[in-house]
C-alpha positions as CSV (number, residue, x, y, z in Angstrom):
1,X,7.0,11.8,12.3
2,X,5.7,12.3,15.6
3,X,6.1,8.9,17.2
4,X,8.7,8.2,19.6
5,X,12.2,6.4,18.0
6,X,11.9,3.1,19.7
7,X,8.2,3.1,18.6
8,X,8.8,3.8,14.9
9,X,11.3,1.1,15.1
10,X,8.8,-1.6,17.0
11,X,6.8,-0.6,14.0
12,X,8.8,-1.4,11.5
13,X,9.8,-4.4,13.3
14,X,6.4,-5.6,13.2
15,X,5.6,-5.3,9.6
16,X,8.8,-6.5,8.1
17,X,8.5,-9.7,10.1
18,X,4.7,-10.6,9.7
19,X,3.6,-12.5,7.1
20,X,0.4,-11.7,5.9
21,X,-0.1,-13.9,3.0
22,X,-3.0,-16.1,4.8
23,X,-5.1,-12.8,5.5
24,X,-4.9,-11.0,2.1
25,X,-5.9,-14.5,0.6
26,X,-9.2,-13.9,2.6
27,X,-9.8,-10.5,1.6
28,X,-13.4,-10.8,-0.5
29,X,-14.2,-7.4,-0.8
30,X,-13.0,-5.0,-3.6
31,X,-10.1,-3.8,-2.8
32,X,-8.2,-1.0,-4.2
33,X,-4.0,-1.0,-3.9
34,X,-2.1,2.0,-5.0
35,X,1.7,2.0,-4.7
36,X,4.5,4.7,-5.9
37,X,6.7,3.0,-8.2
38,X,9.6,4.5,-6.0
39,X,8.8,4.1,-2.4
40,X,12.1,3.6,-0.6
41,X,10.5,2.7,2.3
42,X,8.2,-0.1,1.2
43,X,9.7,-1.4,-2.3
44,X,7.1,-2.3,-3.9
45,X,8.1,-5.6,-4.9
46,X,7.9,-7.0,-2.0
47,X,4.4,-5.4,-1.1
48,X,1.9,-4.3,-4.1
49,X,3.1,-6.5,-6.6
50,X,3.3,-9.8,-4.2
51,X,-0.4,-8.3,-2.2
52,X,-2.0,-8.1,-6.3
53,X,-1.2,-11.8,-6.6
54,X,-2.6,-13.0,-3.5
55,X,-6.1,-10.6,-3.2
56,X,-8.8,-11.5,-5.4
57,X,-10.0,-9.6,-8.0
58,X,-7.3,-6.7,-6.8
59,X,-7.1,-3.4,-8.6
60,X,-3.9,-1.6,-8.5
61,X,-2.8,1.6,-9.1
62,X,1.1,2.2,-9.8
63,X,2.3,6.0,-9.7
64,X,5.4,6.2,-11.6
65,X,8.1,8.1,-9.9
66,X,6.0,8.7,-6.7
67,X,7.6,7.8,-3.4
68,X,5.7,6.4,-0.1
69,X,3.3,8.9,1.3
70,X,0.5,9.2,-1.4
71,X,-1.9,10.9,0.4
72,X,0.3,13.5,1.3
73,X,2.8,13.8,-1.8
74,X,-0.4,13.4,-4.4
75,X,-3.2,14.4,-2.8
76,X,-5.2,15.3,-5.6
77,X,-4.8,12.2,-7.9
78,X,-5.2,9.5,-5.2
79,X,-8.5,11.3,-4.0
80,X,-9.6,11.3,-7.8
81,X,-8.5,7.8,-8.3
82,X,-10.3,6.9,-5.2
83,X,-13.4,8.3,-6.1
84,X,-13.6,6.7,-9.2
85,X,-12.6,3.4,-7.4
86,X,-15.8,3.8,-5.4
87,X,-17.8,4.5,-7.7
88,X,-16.8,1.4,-10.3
């Protein structure tokens, strides 16, 4: 919220038009994705659900009803969930 228009936009840009599928197939680590079931900004879809498929071994987290911003809309659970991520 405190970037520049033409650099939000660049932003954006850059991360609806990259493909990451090679690099989250290489991801060998555990790995931890939590997504609000209604993010307008990233649909989940097209993220989460396709990023699950494609990490091994992937744990997700789906908030129903919770938009994009977790850390700052849900503070509390996604710190709890977190914590119990780390220490699994």
């Amino acid at each position: 919220m405190q970037s520049g228009q033409k650099n939000a936009s660049e932003c954006v840009k850059a991360f609806s038009e990259t493909d990451f599928t090679e690099d989250l197939k290489k991801i060998d680590v555990p790995t931890l994705l939590m997504h609000g079931e209604d993010d307008q900004i990233v649909p989940i879809a097209d993220s989460a659900r396709r990023s699950e498929h494609l990490i091994r071994g992937a744990r997700t987290l789906y908030y129903p009803g919770a938009p994009h911003g977790l850390t700052a809309t849900m503070q509390d659970q996604v710190n709890a969930d977190l914590l119990d991520f780390l220490r699994s």
